[in-house]
C-alpha positions as CSV (number, residue, x, y, z in Angstrom):
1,X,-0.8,-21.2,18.6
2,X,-2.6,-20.4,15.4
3,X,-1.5,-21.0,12.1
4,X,-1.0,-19.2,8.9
5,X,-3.6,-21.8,7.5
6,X,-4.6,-19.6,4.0
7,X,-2.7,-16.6,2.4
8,X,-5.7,-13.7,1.7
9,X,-5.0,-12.7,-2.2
10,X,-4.7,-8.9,-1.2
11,X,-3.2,-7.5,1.4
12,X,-3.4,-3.4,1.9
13,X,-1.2,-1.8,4.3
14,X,-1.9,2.0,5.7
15,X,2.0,2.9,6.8
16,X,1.4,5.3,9.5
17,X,3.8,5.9,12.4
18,X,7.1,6.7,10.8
19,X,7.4,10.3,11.6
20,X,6.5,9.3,15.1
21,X,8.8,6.8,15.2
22,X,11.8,9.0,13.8
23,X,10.5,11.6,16.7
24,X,10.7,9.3,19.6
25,X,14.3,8.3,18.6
26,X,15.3,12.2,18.4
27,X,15.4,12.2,14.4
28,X,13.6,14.4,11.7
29,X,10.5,13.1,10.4
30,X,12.4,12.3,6.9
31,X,14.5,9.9,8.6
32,X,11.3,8.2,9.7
33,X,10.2,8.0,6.0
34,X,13.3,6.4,4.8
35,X,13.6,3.7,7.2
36,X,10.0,3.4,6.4
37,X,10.9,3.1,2.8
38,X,13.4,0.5,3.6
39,X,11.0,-1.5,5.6
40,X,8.7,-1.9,2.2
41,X,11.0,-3.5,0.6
42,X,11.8,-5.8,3.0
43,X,7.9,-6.2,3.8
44,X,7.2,-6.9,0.2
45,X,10.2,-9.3,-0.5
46,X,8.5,-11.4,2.7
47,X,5.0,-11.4,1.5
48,X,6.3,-12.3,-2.2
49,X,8.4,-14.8,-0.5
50,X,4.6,-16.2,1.1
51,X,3.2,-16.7,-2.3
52,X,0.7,-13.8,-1.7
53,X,-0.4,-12.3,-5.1
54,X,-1.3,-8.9,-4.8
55,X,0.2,-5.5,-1.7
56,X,-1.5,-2.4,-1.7
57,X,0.9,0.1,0.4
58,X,-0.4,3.8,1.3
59,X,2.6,6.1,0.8
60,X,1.0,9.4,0.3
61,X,-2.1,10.5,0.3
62,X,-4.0,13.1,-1.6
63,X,-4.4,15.0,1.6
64,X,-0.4,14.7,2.9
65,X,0.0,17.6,0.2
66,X,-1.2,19.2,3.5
67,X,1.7,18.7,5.4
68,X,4.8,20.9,6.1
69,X,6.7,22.0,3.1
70,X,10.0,20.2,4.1
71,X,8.1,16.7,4.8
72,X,6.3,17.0,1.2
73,X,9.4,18.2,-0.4
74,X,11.3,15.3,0.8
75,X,8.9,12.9,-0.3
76,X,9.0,14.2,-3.8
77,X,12.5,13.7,-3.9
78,X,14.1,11.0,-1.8
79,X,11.8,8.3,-3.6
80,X,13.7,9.0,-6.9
81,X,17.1,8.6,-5.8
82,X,16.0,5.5,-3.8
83,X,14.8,4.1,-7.0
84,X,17.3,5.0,-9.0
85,X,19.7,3.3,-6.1
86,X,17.9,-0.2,-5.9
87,X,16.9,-0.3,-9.8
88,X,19.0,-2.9,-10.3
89,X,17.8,-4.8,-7.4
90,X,14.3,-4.5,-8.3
91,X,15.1,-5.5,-11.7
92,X,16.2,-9.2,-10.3
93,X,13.5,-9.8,-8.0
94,X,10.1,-10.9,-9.9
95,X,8.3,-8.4,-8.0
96,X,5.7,-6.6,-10.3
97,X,5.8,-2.9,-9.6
98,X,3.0,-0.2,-10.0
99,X,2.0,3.3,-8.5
100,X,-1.1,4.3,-8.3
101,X,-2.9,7.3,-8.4
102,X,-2.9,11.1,-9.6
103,X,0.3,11.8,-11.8
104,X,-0.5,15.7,-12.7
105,X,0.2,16.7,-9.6
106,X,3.8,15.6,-9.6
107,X,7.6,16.5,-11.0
108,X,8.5,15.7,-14.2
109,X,11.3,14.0,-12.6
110,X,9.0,11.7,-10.3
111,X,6.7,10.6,-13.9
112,X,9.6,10.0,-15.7
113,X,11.3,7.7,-12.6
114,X,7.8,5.9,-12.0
115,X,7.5,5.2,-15.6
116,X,11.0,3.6,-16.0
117,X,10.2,1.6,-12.7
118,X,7.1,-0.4,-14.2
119,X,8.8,-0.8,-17.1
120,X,11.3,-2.5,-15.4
121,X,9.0,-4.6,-13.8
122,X,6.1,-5.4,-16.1
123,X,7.1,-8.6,-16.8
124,X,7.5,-10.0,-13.2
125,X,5.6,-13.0,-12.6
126,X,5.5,-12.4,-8.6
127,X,3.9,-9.9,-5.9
128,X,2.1,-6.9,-7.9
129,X,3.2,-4.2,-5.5
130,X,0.6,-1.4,-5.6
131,X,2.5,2.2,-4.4
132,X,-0.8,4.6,-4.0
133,X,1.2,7.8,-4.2
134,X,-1.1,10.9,-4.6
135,X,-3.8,8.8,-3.9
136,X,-7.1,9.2,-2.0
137,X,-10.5,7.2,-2.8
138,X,-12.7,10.1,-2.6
139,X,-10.8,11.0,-5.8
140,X,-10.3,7.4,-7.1
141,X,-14.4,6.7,-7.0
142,X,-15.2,10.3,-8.4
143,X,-12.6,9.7,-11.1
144,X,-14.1,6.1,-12.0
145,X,-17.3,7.6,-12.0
146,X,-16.4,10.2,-14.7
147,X,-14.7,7.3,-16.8
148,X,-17.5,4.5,-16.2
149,X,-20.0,4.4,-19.1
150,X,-22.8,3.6,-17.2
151,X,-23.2,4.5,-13.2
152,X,-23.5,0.9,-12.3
153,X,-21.5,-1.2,-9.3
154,X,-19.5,-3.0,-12.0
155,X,-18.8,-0.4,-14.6
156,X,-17.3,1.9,-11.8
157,X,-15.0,-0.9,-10.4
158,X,-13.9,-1.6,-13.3
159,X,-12.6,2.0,-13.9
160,X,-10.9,2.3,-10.1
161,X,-7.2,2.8,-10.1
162,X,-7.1,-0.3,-8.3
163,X,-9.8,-3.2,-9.5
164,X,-8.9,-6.4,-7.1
165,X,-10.5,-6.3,-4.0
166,X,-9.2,-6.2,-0.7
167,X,-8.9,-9.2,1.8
168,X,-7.2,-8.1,4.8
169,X,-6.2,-4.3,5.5
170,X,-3.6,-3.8,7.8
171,X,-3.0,0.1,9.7
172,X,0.0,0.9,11.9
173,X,0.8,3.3,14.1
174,X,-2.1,2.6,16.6
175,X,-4.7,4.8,14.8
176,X,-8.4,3.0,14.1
177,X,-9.6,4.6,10.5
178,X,-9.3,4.2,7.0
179,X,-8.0,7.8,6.0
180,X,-9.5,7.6,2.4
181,X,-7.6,4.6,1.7
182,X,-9.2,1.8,-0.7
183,X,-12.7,2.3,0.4
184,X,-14.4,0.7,-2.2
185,X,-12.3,-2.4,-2.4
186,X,-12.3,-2.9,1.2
187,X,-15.8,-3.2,1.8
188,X,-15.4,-6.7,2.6
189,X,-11.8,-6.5,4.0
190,X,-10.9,-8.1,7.5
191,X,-9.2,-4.8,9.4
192,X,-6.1,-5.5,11.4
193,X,-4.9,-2.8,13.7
194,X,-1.5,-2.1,15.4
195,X,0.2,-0.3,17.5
196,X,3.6,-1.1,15.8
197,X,4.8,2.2,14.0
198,X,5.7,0.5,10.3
199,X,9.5,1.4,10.2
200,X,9.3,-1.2,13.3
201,X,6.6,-3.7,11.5
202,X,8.6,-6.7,10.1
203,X,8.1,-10.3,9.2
204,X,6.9,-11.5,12.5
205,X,4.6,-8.7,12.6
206,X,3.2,-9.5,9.5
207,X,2.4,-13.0,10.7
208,X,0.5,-12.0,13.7
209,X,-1.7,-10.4,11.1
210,X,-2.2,-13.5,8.8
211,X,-2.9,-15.8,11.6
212,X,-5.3,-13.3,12.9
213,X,-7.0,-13.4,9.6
214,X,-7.0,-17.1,9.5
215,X,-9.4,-17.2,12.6
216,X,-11.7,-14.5,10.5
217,X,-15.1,-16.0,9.6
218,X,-15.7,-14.4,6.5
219,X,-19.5,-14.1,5.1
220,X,-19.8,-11.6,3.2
221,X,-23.1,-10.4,3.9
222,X,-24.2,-14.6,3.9
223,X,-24.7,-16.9,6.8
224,X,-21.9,-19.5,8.0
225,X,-22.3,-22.8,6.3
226,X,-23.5,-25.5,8.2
């Protein structure tokens, strides 16, 4: 059986399947989102817990405004008062939280609760926790674009939301696309796909994935080494 031989520094995850999950099991698709919810915090504890630096997590995408007005209504609530639940809790763990993304687009009742969470946790030492809320890469590389001095490869990473690139990218839910999600730092990403909705995707789940990147060869446009 393989083994988790190296941890990849950044791990994005695309966490698709929890309204069908919540469907299957005869519940609305809000329930699916807050089990779903509940899931990232135990997903993240487990990767800090690996030693792996830096999660990327897609929880709502510039394009979900989209969706019906109940589901988008209850994601631009619930998240506060599961914040403002677990603050405490996410104040003791060293887990570094940001969100990232557009914030003019949002209640000022969501900026204020995202603002108090990271600075609750900027001075964590462990997992940096990326939430892309509102996000979608289109926007992200258009808006690095208008902010880069000069149109040059470097100058427009350096103005992404998100600057780190990607090693291994992770989609539940059984679907096979990106969905606007982290294009630019996952040009050299290792793509993992599932068919595990994410309120079901847990520790061992997340080990299947890291071992399966351990058996990538990883060239990045080179040849393998000799």
């Amino acid at each position: 059986m393989a083994k988790i031989t190296s941890l990849p520094n950044h791990i994005a995850i695309i966490l698709d399947g929890n309204g069908r999950w919540a469907k299957r099991r005869g519940l609305p698709r809000s329930m699916g989102h807050y089990y779903g919810a509940m899931n990232l915090v135990r997903i993240a504890t487990y990767a800090n817990k690996l030693g792996i630096n830096m999660m990327s997590v897609y929880a709502f995408s510039t394009e979900n405004w989209n969706r019906p007005k109940d589901e988008v209504d209850y994601l631009m609530t619930k998240p506060v008062e599961l914040i403002n639940e677990n603050l405490q809790k996410i104040k003791d763990s060293n887990i570094k939280v940001l969100i990232k993304g557009r914030r003019d687009r949002i209640s000022d009742e969501i900026l204020k609760t995202i603002e108090k969470l990271e600075e609750a946790t900027e001075d964590h030492d462990g997992l940096i926790l990326n939430v892309c809320f509102d996000y979608g890469s289109f926007d992200e590389i258009t808006h690095a674009a208008k902010s880069a001095k000069d149109i040059n490869e470097t100058s427009i990473q350096n103005n992404l939301y998100i600057t780190e690139p990607v090693d291994l990218l992770i989609r539940t839910g059984g679907e096979l696309r990106l969905s606007n999600f982290l294009l630019w730092q996952s040009a050299y990403a290792e793509l993992y796909f599932t068919k595990t909705f994410w309120p079901q995707f847990k520790e061992r789940n997340l080990n299947k994935a890291l071992k399966e990147f351990c058996k990538r060869d990883r060239r990045f446009g080179g040849i393998k080494k000799q």
